[in-house]
N, C-alpha and C positions, 0 to 999 in steps of 0.2 A: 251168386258165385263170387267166390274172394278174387281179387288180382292179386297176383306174384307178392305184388308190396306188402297186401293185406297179411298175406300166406303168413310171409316171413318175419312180420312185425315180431311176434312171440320166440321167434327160435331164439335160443339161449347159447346154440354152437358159440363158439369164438373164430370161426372158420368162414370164409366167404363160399369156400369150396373146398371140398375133402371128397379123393378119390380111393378107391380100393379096390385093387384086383379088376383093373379095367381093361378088357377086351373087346378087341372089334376086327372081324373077319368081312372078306369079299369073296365074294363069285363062288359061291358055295363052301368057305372053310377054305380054298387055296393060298387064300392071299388073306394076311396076319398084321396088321396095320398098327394094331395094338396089341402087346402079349403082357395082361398084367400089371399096370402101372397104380401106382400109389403113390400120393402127394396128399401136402394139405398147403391152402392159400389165404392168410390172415388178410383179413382190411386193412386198405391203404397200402398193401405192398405192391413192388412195383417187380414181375418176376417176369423174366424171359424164357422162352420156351426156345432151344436151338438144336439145330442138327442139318442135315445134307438131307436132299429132296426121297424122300419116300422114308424117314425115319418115323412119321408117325404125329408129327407136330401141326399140323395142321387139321389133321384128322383128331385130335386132340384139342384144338381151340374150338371146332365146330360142334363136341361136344358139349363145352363150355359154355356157351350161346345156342343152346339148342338145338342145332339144324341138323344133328343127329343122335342116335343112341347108339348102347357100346352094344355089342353081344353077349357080353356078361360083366361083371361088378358091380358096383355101387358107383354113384355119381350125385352130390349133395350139393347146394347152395344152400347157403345158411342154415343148415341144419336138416334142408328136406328137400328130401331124389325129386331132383330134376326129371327122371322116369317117370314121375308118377304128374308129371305139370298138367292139369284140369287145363290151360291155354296158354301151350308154348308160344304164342304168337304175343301174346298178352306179356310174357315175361319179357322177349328181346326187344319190346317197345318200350316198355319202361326200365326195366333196369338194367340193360344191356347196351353198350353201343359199340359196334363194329365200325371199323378201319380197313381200308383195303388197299392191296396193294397197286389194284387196277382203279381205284377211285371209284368208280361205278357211281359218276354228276350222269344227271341226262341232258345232253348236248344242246337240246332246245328251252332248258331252263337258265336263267341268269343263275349266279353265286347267289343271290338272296333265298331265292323261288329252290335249289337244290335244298338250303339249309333247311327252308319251311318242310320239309315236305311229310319227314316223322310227324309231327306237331299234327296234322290232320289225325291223329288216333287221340289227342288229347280235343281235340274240337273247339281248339282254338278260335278267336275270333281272325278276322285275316290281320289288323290292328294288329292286335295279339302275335299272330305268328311273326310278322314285320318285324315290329319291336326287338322279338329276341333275336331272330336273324342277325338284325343288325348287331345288337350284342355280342354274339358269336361273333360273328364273323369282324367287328373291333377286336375282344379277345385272342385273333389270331393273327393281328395287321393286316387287314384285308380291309379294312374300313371304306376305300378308294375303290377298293373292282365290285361292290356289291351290287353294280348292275351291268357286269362284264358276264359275258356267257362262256362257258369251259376254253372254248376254242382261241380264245385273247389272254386264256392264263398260262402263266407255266405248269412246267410238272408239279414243280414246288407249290405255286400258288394252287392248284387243283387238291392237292392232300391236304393243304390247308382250310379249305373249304370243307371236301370229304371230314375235316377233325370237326372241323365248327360243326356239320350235321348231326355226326354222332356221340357231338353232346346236349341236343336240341333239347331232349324229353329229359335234362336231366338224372342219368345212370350214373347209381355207383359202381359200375365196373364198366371199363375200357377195355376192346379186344381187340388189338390188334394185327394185322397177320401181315407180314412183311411190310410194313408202313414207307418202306426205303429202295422198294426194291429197285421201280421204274426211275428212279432218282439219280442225279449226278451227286458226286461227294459236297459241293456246299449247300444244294438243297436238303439234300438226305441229313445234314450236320443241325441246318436252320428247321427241318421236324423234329428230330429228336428233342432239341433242344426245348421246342415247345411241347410236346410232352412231357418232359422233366418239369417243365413248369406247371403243366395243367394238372401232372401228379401232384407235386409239389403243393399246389395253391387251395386245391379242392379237394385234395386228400382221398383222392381216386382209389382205386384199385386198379394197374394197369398190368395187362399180360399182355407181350408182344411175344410174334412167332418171329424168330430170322433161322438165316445159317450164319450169318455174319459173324465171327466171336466177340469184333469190335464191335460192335449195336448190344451183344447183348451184357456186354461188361460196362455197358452205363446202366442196367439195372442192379436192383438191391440184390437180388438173387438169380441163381439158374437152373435151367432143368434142362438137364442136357439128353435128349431123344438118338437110341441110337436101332435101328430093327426093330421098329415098335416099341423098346424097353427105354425106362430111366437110368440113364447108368450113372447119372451122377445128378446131386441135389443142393447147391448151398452158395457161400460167396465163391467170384471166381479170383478175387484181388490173390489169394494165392495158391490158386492152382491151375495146370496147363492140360489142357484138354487135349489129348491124340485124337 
């Protein structure tokens, strides 16, 4: 069986992701999460998903990252329906990496020991996992707490860690979903800003969720989620969103 990487080596899309006519229903068709959305997501861009809690944006990143399906549409990474993934598990390990806005360390592992822990699906040596850990977590200035456990870090320093993790296995796409939430304004200022860099440097693909408009007007672009719909799609430097 191919992995995700394997899959997508051939697709010829120019699109990282292209949606169409995506729908997704709850609790029998009452509840409308999705009505319809359409987009497409080039490599390397760095595109914000925003809107006010229950517009659909979250329920939208998590189809992104597989952890769920629409109720109707289409939904493509590089050329081929993510519907159709032979081992979604297989895809969010390598080419995926989530961000969260609760961190989700587990409290009895140091900063090192969280970063390793993707790395177990690659079967790394422990050497091996170490190694990058450390790397990572240099990469973020963490170099100093990588044998502090969650509960000695700050907020700041914990989503720091959570970045360095979900870039362990290597993904070309970053998913972020409120990366700022739990954050005070100079923490929340000193992630983004390593973000922009890690876009920047590695030529990511990064989609963040917020409601924030300021978080999402440091991306290249936005997609503004309003009642499950897109109502708006592109730069926000001149335009004002109601």
């Amino acid at each position: 069986m191919n992995t995700p990487s394997d899959s997508t080596q051939n697709a010829t899309s120019p699109f990282v992701f292209e949606a169409a006519g995506l729908k997704k229903d709850y609790d029998d068709g009452q509840v409308h999460a999705l009505r319809g959305v359409d987009f497409q997501i080039r490599e390397g861009e760095f595109v914000a998903i925003v809107g006010p809690s229950g517009s659909g944006k979250t329920t939208l990143l998590q189809m992104l990252g597989a952890l769920d399906q629409p109720t109707a549409g289409t939904l493509k990474y590089r050329g081929k329906s993510l519907l159709d993934l032979p081992d979604p598990a297989a895809y969010r390990a390598h080419e995926i990496g989530f961000i969260f806005q609760a961190f989700h360390l587990l409290p009895t592992f140091t900063a090192s020991e969280n970063v390793q822990i993707p790395m177990f699906e690659d079967h790394k040596s422990r050497a091996e996992r170490q190694e990058r850990a450390l790397e990572l977590l240099k990469a973020v200035g963490l170099e100093e707490r990588v044998n502090h456990y969650p509960a000695k870090l700050s907020g700041g320093e914990r989503q720091r860690v959570a970045i360095a993790r979900s870039l362990a296995n290597s993904p070309s796409v970053l998913l972020a979903d409120e990366p700022t939430g739990n954050l005070d304004s100079e923490s929340a200022n000193q992630v983004l800003d390593l973000l922009r860099s890690l876009h920047a440097d590695r030529r990511m693909t990064l989609i963040l969720v917020t409601h924030d408009m300021s978080i999402a007007a440091c991306a290249q672009r936005a997609i503004q989620m309003k009642d499950g719909r897109a109502v708006f799609d592109g730069d926000l430097s001149n335009y004002t969103i109601t």
